[in-house]
C-alpha positions in Angstrom: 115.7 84.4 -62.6 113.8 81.4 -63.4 114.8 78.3 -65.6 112.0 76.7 -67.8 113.2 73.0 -68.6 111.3 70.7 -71.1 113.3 67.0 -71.5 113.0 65.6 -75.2 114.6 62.7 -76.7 116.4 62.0 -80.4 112.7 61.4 -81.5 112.2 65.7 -81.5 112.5 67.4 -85.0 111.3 70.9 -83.5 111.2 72.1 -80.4 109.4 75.9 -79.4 108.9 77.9 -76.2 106.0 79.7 -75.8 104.4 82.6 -73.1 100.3 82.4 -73.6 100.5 82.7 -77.6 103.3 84.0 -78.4 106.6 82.4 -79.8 109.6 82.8 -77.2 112.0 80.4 -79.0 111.8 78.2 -82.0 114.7 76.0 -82.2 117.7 78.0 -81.8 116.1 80.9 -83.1 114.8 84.0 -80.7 111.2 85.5 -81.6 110.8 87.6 -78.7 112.4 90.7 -78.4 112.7 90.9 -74.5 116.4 90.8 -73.4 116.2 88.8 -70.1 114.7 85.6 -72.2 118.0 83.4 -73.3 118.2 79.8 -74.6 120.2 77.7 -72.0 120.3 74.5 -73.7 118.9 73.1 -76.7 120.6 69.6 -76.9 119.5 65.9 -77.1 118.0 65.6 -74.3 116.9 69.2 -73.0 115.5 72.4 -74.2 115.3 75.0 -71.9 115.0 78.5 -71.3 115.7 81.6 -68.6 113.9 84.7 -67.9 116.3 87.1 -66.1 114.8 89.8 -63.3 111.3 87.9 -63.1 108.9 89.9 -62.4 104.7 90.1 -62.0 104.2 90.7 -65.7 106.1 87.5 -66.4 103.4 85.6 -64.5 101.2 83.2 -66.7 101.1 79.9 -68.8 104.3 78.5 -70.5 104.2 76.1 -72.9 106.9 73.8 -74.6 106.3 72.5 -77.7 107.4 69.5 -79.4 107.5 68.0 -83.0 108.3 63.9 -82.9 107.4 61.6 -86.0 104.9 63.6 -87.1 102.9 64.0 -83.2 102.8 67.3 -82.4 103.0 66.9 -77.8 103.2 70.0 -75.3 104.4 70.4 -72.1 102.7 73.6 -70.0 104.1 74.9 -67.1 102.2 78.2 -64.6 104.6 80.7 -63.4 103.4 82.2 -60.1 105.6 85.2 -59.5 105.8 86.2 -55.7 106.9 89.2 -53.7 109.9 91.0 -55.1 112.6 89.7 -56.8 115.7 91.4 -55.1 119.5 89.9 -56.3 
């Protein structure tokens, strides 16, 4: 499994998870329909995600996205998925 952590501050008024183009979570709310992606924490100071059972086809650019005052700022993160994920 792999955690995907973006820090934000009391500034944030929306926060969004991304994989390439394509909404993950927005806020509290899930847009994806893949079962192994779950919201770990959306709080104060932290908004973060999990994939369960990584594998190579979750490889690729993640992006957090974050409203404050009005500025629009993103945080991107590569996921390099290697060998097999046994657990």
């Amino acid at each position: 499994m792999e955690h995907l952590r973006c820090s934000v501050d009391n500034r944030v008024t929306r926060v969004a998870w991304l994989n390439r183009s394509s909404i993950l979570y927005a806020g509290n709310d899930k847009w994806c329909l893949d079962p192994r992606v779950v919201l770990l924490a959306n709080t104060k100071t932290q908004y973060s995600i999990q994939i369960q059972d990584v594998d190579v086809y979750d490889e690729g650019p993640y992006t957090c996205s974050v409203q404050t005052d009005n500025h629009p700022k993103t945080a991107r993160v590569h996921l390099i998925v290697q060998g097999n994920q046994a657990n």
